[in-house]
C-alpha positions in Angstrom: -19.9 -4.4 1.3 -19.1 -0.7 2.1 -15.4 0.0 2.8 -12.5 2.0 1.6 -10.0 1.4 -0.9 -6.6 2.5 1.4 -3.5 3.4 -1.1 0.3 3.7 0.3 2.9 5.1 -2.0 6.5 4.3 -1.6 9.3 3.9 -3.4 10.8 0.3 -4.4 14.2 0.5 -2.5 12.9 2.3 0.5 13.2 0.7 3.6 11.6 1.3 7.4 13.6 -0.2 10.1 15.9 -3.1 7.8 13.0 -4.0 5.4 11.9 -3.0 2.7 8.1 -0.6 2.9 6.0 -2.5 0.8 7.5 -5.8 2.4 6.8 -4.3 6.0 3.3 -2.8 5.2 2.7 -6.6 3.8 3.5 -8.0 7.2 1.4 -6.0 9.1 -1.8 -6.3 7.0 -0.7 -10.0 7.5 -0.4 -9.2 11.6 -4.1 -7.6 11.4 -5.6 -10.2 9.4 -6.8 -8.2 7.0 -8.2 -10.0 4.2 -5.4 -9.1 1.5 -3.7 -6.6 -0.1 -1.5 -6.0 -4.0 1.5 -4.5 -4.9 2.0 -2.6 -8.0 5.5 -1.2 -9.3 5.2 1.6 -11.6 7.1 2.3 -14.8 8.1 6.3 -13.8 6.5 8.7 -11.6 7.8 11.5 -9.1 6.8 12.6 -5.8 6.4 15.7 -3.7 9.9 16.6 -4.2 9.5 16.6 -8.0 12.5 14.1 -8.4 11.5 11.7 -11.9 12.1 8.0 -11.3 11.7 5.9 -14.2 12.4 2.2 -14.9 16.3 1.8 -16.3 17.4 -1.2 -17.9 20.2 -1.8 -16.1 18.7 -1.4 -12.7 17.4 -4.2 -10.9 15.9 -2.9 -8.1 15.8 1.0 -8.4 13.6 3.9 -6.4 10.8 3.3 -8.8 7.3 4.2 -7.0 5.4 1.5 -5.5 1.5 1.1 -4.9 0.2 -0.8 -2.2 -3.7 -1.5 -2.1 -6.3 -2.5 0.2 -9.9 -2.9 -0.1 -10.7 -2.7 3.4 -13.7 -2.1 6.0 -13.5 1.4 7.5 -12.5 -0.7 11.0 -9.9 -2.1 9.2 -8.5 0.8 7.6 -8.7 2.5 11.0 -6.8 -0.6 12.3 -3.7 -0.2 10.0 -3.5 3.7 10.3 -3.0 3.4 13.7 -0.7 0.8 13.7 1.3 2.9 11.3 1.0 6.1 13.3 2.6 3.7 16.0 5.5 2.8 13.7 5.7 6.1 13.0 5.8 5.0 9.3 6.3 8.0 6.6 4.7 7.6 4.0 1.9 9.1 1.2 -1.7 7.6 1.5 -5.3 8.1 0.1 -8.1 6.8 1.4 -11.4 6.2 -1.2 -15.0 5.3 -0.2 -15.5 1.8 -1.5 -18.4 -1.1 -2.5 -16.9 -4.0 -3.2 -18.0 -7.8 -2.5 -17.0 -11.2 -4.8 -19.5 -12.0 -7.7 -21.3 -14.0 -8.6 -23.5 -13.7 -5.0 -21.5 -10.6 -4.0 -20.8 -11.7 -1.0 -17.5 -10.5 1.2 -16.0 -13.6 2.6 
């Protein structure tokens, strides 16, 4: 199947409304009933404003950057942009032309 691969960047401690971004972008992909969606936490990284955040031993939850992924239809991805846009939900994206399916009959279920 032909899609996108849809990428949010965040931060781990940053929040939209009283939850948590990744947390909230979960629950709507969940409300659209998109097929899934992974969260990555990254070791260090900075952002826009050039600020480092790296991982501290001390720190349980920190403003470490946070990837969240979709391998979605471009219906889908159009879905959950504008749902966003409605939020008025600030945050980084990149959108990436995508073929993906499930082996071993490659078929998107």
């Amino acid at each position: 199947m032909k899609g996108v691969y849809l990428k949010f960047y965040t931060q781990e401690n940053r929040c939209h409304g009283r939850r948590l971004v990744y947390e909230w972008l979960i629950d709507i992909a969940r409300e659209l009933h998109l097929p899934g969606c992974s969260v990555f936490p990254a070791m260090a990284g900075y952002g826009h404003h050039s600020k480092m955040h790296r991982v501290h031993f001390f720190e349980l939850q920190g403003d470490l950057p946070v990837e969240v992924v979709f391998a979605l239809s471009e219906a889908q991805a159009q879905a959950l942009l504008a749902k966003l846009r409605q939020e008025k939900l600030e945050v980084f994206w990149v959108r990436i032309p995508a073929e993906f399916g499930i082996l071993p009959q490659d078929e998107f279920i």
